[in-house]
C-alpha positions in Angstrom: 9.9 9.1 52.4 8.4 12.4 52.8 4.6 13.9 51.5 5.5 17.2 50.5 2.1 19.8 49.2 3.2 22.9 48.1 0.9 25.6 46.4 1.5 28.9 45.2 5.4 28.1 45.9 8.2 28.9 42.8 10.0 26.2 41.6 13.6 26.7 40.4 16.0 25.0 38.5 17.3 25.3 35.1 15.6 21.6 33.9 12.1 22.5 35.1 12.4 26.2 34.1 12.9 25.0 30.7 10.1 22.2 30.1 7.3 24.7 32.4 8.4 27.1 29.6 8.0 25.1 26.8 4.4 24.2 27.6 3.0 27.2 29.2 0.5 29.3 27.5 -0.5 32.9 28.7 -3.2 31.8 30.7 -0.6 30.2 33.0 1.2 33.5 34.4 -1.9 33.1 37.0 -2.6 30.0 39.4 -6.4 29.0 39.6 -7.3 27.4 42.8 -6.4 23.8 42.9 -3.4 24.5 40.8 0.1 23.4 42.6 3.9 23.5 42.2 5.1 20.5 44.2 9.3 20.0 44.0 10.7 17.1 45.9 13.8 17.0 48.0 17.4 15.2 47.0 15.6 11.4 48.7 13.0 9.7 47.4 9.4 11.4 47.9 5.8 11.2 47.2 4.5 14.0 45.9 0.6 14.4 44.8 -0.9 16.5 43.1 -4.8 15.5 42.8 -7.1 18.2 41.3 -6.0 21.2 39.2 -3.4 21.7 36.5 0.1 20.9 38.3 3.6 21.7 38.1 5.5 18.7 40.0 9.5 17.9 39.9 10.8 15.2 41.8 14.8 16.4 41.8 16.7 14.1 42.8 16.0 10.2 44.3 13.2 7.6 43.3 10.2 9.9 43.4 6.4 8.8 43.5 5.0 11.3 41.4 1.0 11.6 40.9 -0.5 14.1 39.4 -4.3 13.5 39.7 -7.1 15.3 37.5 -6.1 18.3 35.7 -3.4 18.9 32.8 0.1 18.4 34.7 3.4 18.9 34.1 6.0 16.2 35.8 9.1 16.1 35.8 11.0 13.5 37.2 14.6 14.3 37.5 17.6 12.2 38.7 16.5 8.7 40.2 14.5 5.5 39.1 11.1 7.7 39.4 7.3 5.9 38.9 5.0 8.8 37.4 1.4 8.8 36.7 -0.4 11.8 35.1 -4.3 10.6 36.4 -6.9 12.2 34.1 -6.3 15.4 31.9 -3.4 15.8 29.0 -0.1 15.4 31.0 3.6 16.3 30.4 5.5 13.5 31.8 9.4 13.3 31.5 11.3 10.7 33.4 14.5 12.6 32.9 17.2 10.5 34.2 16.9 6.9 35.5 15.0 3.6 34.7 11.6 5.4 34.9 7.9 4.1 34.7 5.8 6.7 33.3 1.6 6.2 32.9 -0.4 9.0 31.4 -3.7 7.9 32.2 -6.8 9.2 30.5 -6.2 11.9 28.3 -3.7 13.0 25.6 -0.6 12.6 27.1 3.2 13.4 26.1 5.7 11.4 27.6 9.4 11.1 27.3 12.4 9.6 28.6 16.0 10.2 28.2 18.8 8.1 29.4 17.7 4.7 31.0 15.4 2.2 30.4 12.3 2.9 30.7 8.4 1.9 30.8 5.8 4.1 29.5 2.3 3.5 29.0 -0.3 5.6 27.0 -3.7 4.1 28.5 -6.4 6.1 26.7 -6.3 9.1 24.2 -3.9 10.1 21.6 -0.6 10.1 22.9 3.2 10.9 22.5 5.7 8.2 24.1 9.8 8.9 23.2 12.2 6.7 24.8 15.6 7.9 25.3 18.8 5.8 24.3 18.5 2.8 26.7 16.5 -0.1 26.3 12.4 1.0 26.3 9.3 -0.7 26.5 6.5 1.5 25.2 2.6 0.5 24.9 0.5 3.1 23.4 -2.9 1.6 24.5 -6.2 3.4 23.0 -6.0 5.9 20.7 -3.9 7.4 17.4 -0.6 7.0 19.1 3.1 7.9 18.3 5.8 5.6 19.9 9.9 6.3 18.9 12.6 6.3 20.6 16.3 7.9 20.3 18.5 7.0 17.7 20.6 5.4 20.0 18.1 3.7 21.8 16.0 0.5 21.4 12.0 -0.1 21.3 9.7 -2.8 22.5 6.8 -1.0 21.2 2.8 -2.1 21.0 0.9 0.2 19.3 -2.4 -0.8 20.9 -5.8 0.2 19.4 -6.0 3.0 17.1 -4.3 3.8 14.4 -0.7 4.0 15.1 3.1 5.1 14.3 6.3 4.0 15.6 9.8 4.3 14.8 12.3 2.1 16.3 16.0 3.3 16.7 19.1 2.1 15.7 19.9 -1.1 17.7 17.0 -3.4 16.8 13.5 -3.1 18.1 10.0 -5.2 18.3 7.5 -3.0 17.1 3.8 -4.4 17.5 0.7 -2.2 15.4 -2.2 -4.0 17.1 -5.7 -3.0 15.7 -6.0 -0.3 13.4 -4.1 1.0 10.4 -0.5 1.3 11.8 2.7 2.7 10.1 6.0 0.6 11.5 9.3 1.8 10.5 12.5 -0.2 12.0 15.3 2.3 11.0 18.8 0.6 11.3 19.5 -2.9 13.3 17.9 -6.1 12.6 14.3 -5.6 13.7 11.1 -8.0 14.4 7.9 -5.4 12.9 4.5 -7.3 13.7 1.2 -5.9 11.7 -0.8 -7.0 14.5 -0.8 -8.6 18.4 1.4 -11.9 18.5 -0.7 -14.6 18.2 -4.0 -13.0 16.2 -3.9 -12.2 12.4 -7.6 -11.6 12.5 -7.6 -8.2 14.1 -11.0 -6.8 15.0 -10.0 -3.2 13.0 -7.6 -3.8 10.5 -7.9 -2.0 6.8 -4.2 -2.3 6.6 -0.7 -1.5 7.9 2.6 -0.1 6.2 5.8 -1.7 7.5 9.1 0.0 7.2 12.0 -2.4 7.9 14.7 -0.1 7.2 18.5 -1.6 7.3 19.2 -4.1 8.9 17.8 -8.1 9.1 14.5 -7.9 9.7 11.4 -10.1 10.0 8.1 -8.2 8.8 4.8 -9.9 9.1 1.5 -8.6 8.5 -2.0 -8.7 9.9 -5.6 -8.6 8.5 -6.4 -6.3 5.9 -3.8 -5.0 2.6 -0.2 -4.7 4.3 2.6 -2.8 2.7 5.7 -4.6 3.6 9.1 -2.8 3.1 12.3 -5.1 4.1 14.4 -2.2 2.6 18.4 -2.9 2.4 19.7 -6.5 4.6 18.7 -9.8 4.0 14.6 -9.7 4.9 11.8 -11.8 5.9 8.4 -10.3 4.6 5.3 -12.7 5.7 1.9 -11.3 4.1 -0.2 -12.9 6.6 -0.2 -13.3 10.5 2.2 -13.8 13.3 1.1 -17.1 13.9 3.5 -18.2 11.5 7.0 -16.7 13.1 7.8 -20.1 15.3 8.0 -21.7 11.7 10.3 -19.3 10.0 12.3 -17.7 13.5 13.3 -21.3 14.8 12.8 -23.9 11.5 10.1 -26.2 13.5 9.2 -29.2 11.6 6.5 -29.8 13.7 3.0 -29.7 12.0 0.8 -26.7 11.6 -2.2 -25.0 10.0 -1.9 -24.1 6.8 -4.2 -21.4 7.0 -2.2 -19.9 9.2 0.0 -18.9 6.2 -2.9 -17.6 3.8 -4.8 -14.2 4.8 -6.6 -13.3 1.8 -5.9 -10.1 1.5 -3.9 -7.9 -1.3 -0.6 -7.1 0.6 2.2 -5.8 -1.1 5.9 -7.1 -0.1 9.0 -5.3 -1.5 12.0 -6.9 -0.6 14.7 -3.8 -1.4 18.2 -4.6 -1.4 19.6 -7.8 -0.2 18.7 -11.1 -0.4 15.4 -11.8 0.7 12.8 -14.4 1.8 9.2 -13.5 0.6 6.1 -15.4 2.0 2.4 -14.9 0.4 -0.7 -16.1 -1.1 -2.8 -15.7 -4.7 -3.9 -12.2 -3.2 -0.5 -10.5 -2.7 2.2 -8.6 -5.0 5.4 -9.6 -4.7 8.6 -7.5 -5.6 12.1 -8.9 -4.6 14.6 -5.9 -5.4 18.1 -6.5 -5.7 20.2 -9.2 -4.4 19.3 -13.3 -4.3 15.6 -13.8 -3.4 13.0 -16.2 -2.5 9.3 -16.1 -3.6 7.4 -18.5 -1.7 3.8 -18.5 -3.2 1.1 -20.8 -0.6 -1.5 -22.4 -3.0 -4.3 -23.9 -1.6 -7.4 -24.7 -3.6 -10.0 -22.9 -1.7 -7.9 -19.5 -2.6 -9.3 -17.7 -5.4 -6.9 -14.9 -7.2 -3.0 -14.4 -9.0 0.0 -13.8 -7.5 1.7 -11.0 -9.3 5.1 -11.4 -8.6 7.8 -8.9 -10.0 11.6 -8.0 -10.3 12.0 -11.9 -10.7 15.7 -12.4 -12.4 16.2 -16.0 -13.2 19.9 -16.0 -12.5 19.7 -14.7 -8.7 15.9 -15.8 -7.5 13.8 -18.4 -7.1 10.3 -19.3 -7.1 8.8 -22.0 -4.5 5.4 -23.2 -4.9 4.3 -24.6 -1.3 1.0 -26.8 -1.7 -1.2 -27.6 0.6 -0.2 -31.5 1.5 -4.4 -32.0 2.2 -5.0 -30.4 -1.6 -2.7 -32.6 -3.3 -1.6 -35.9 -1.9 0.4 -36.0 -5.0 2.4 -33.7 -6.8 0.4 -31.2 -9.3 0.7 -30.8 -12.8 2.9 -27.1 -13.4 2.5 -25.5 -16.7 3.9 -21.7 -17.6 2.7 -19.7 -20.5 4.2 -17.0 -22.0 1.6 -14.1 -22.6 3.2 -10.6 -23.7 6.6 -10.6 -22.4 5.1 -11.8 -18.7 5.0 -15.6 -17.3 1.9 -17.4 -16.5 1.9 -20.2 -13.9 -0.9 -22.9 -13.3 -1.2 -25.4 -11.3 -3.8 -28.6 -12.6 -4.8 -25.9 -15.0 -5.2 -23.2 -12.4 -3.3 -19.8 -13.2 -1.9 -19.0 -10.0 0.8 -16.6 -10.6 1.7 -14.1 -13.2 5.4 -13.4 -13.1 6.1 -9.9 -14.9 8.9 -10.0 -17.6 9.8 -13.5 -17.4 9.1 -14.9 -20.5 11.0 -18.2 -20.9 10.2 -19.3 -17.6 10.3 -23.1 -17.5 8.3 -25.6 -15.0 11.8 -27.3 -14.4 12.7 -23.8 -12.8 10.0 -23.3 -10.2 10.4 -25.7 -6.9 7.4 -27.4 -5.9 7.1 -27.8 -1.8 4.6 -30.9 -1.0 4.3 -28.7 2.5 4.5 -32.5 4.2 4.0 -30.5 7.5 0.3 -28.9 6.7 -2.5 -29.7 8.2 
């Protein structure tokens, strides 16, 4: 492995002509001191940049590339390449290879094109793209956006901060983590988590928008009003926390919290097309879309609130009540009102749900779930 320092020195090459282009300014025709153009050799090197604003390619083999304090430009080349930008707002590109990119402190750009590769953020507002393999991107502190190529895949964590990513086309795991996040799945049968796995009370949390595009995909909110779009495919939309995706991924029957199912918060779930599973509490407004659908309303008598649940078409959907087993150790009392062309349902008395343009809905037609399992 050679350490290679270079200043002053002209780097050639179509690939890095063409990104130091791109970002250039007209301040840049003239190197300040500490500034320096590093290029690597056709093995694997180590090549560091430290202070000033630096122009580094790697070329060809499994490069170490660093380029310390200062607004950098690296690019990797050909090879499985490790990159770190340091401090300053960085241009990293992997290029080709299974890369691992880090930007550092700062707002960073980095990118990736064929291979699979790992790309982290760290701090400031930054710009990951993976390229068509298989990527694992983390955004970390800041606004962050996170996608990939069309062709590629995303496991993608948002981080803190207020966050967008876009999966592609082959089925991705897309995380928001605190803040207000947009997640949008795109084709392929995709997981989209509101929040970290494992914690539905996020510190910063107003609310999120998933997307789930086509496909079969699992949405699940996080603290604070979701928007939850299954769009076309058969979808599962959960208005409350990830705690809940052991349940509903893998059927246990083992017991858990009920709470776990109930966030108190006004979400909105649209199914779209297909024929979907809906999941939320007294809070939430629930729309099924086309196809065969399944409201599950969680009652609970601490919750105050009325479902409003819409597009409900008694030939294709159904409605499950799921009580809490600790609420009512025997079955409740189910009523439904007619009021203006919409449905009301109570349970012991208690409206609970208003389902729109479903006048003639009968008690006999809503399934009651003791929820045996709660505890």
């Amino acid at each position: 492995m050679e350490l290679l320092f270079f200043a002053g020195v002209l780097v050639t090459g179509l690939i890095f002509d063409a990104i130091w282009d791109h970002f250039r300014d007209d301040n840049d025709d003239s190197t300040a001191s500490g500034d320096e153009t590093l290029t690597g050799t056709p093995g694997p090197d180590l090549l560091q940049g430290f202070g000033g604003n630096d122009l580094i390619y790697g070329l060809q083999g499994d490069d170490d590339l660093q380029g310390g304090t200062g607004d950098d430009i690296i690019a990797g080349g050909d090879g499985d390449d490790t990159i770190q930008g340091g401090q300053g707002n960085d241009r990293l590109w992997g290029m080709r290879g299974d890369d691992s990119i880090s930007g550092g402190l700062g707002d960073d750009v980095l990118g990736g094109a064929g291979g699979d590769d790992i790309m982290n953020g760290n701090e400031g507002n930054d710009v990951l793209s993976g390229g068509s393999g298989v990527n694992l991107l983390s955004g970390g502190a800041g606004d962050d956006r996170l996608f990939v190529d069309a062709n590629g895949s995303m496991v993608g964590d948002g981080g803190f901060g207020d966050d967008i990513l876009t999966g592609g086309d082959r089925g991705d795991l897309l995380i928001g983590g605190d803040g207000e996040d947009e997640l949008n799945g795109l084709l392929g049968n995709d997981l989209l988590l509101g929040g970290d796995i494992g914690n539905h009370n996020a510190i910063i949390d107003s609310g999120d928008i998933l997307n789930g595009g086509g496909g079969n995909d699992v949405l699940v909110g996080n603290a604070g009003d979701d928007v939850l779009n299954g769009g076309d495919g058969d979808d599962t939309l959960i208005a409350g926390g990830s705690d809940r995706l052991n349940t509903v991924l893998t059927g246990a029957t083992t017991a858990y919290n009920f709470n776990d199912w109930v966030d108190r918060n006004d979400d909105t779930l649209n199914g779209g097309d297909g024929d979907d599973h809906l999941i939320f509490d007294r809070h939430d407004t629930a729309n099924g879309g086309a196809g065969n659908d399944r409201f599950d309303l969680m009652q609970s008598l601490d919750q105050t609130g009325v479902a409003v649940i819409q597009d409900y078409n008694a030939a294709d959907d159904v409605i499950v009540l799921s009580c809490k087993a600790a609420d009512y150790p025997i079955a409740p009392v189910v009523t439904v009102t007619d009021v203006a062309g919409d449905a009301q349902v109570r349970v012991d008395g208690v409206l609970v749900a208003n389902v729109i343009g479903a006048a003639g809905l009968a008690p006999g037609d809503i399934v009651i779930n003791s929820f045996a399992n709660a505890v």
